[in-house]
C-alpha positions, 0 to 999 in steps of 0.5 A, spaced: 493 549 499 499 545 500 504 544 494 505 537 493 510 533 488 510 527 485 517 522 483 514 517 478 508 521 476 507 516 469 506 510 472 500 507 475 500 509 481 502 515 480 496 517 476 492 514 482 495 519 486 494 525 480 486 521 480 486 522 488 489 529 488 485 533 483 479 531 488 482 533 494 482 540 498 488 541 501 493 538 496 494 541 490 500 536 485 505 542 482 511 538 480 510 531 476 517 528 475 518 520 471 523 521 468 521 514 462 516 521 461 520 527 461 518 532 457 511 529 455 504 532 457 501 529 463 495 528 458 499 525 453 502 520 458 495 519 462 489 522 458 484 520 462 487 526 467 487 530 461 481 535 463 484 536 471 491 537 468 491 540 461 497 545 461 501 540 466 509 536 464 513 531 466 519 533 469 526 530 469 526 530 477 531 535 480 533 537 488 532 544 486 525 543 483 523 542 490 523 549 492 515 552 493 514 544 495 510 542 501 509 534 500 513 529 496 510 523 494 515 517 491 512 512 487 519 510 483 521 502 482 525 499 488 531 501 490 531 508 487 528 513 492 534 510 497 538 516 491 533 521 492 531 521 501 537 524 504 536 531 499 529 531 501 529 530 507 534 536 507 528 540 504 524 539 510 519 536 506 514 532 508 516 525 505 511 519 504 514 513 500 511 507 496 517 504 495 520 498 500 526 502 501 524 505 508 519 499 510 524 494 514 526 497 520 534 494 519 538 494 514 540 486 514 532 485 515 533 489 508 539 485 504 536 479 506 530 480 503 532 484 497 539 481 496 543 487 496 546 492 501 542 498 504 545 505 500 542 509 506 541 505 512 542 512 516 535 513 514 532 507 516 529 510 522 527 516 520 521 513 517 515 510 520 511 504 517 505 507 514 498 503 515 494 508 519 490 503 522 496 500 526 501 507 527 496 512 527 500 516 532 506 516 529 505 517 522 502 524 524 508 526 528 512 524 522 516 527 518 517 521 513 512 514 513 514 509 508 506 506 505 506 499 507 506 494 499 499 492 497 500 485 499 502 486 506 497 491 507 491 487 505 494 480 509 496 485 516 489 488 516 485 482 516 490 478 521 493 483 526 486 484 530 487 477 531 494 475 533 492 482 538 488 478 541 491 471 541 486 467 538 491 464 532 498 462 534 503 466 530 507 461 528 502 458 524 501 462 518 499 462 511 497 467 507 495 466 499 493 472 495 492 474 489 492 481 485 490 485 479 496 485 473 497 493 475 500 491 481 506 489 478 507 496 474 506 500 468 512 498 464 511 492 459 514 485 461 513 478 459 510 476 465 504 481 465 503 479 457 495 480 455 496 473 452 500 471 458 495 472 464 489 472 459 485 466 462 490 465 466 492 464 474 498 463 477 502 463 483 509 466 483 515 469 488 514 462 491 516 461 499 521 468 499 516 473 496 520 480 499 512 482 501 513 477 507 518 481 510 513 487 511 508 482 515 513 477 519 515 485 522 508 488 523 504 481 525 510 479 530 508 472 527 512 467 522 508 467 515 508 462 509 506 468 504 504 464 496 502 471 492 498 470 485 496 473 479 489 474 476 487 476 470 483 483 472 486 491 472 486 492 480 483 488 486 488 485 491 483 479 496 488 475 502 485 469 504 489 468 511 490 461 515 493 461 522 493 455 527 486 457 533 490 458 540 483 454 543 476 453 541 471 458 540 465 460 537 465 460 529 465 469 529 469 469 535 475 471 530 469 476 527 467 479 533 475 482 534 475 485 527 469 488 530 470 490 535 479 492 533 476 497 526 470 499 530 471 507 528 475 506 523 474 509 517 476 505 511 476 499 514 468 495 513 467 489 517 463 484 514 459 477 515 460 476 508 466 474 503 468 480 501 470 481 493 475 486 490 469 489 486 467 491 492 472 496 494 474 499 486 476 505 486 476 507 493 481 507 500 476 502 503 478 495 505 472 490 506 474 484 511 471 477 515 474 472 519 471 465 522 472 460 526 473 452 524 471 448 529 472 441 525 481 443 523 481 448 528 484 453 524 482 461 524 480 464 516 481 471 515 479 474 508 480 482 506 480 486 499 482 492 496 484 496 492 491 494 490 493 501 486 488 505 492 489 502 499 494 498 497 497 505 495 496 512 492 490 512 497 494 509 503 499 515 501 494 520 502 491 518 507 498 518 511 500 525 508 493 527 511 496 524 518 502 528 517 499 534 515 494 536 520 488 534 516 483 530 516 485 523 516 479 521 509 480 527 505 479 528 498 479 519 499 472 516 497 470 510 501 466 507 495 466 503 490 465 503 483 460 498 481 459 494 477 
């Protein structure tokens, strides 16, 4: 049984991860820092973790603390795990990262998008990408994966298949997506305010949305990225356009994502346009493609689950990776429903 710590273990990824971790043979979670949290029961801070967790408390992180610990997953806000990487990788922990401190690969890549010098860019390249689907190999030869966004998740998903296999100009894409209110976070804000996005849908981070960096780096291709928020709990759908490369059969586009996710075990093709319900609580990600005959465009459409693929779930499933195990354990690939 591996030993596993969690830095933001009282936010809503964090709890998905406690939520995943209590059905997994392998991982047993010992450590649960946040330090909003510190010194509050874990049932207090999550209650409906309460029977899978009853004795455990939220700690203030501390580097010594990490003895006895085999894996550490970081779920913390931008920028902080830039403090905290350097002495656990020292450790010789496995490391998997949620945050978007270790996803680009340059540090001027990074003080582009997020406006700010890089504090540990000696790191950069000790960490891999983590979408499975795309850098299996390397993740399991990894010590540290940075857990690629939920938005670029969805969005690459849908479209590398088809960029792999020339059918849509690289230059030419759009995405538009649009996410549950947990995607931005426990922390109260105006922005995810009931009466702010109750019966509501808004589109935000217009033209230089920071997941855009994510998807122009692993799609090799040049993106108008518009994301949006919808009033539901989790679920993220990318409707995705590009320019078609030639004429083609209506599912041609369909048929690449076929035939490139075919042994994939979290990713289920479909003819018909996915919904976010479809994937609720699970790692699974459901896509489609199609061809436009008449504006010569390609469409793609994925879903997810924002807080599961797009994050504790996407987690686990690179720890699995780089622990040897089985890539899909303790990680369901259902949906609730309804």
């Amino acid at each position: 049984m591996l030993k596993v710590a969690i830095l933001g273990a009282s936010g809503f990824v964090g709890a998905e991860l406690l939520r995943l971790l209590d059905g997994h043979a392998e991982f047993e979670a010992v450590r649960f820092f946040g330090d909003s949290a510190s010194g509050k029961p874990l049932a207090e801070v999550h209650p409906h973790l309460a029977l899978a967790y009853s004795g455990a408390q939220v700690e203030r992180y501390a580097a010594d603390l990490l003895d006895g610990v085999d894996l550490v997953f970081a779920a913390l806000p931008h920028g902080h795990s830039q403090d905290v990487a350097a002495e656990i990788i020292a450790h010789g922990l496995k490391f998997v990262d949620l945050g978007a401190d270790f996803r680009l690969h340059t540090a001027e890549d990074y003080q582009h998008w997020y406006g700010e010098p890089h504090k540990a860019s000696d790191l950069l390249d000790t960490f891999v990408y983590g979408i499975p689907e795309l850098h299996r190999d390397a993740i399991r030869s990894a010590q540290c994966v940075a857990a690629a966004g939920c938005y670029p998740t969805t969005a690459i998903l849908a479209l590398k298949p088809l960029v792999d296999a020339g059918l849509i100009d690289p230059q030419s894409i759009v995405v538009d997506a649009a996410s549950g209110v947990s995607g931005a976070g426990r922390a109260a804000k105006e922005g995810t305010h009931f009466n702010t996005v109750d019966e509501s849908f808004a589109a935000y981070g217009l033209l230089n949305h920071r997941h855009t960096a994510e998807m122009e780096q692993e799609l090799g291709a040049r993106v108008l990225f518009t994301p949006h928020l919808v009033p539901m709990n989790r679920g993220i759908l990318a409707t995705c356009y590009g320019t078609a490369t030639r004429p083609m059969g209506a599912d041609e586009p369909l048929e690449a994502l076929r035939s490139a996710y075919a042994d994939e075990p979290f990713v289920h093709v479909t003819s018909t346009p996915p919904a976010t319900k479809w994937t609720l609580g699970s790692n699974a990600v459901q896509v489609t493609a199609r061809y436009d005959e008449r504006t010569g465009r390609v469409l793609a459409i994925a879903a997810l689950d924002n807080l599961v693929k797009g994050a504790a779930g996407q987690m686990i499933q690179c720890a699995n990776l780089m622990t040897g195990l089985d890539e899909s354990a303790g990680l369901p690939r259902v949906g609730v429903y309804p």
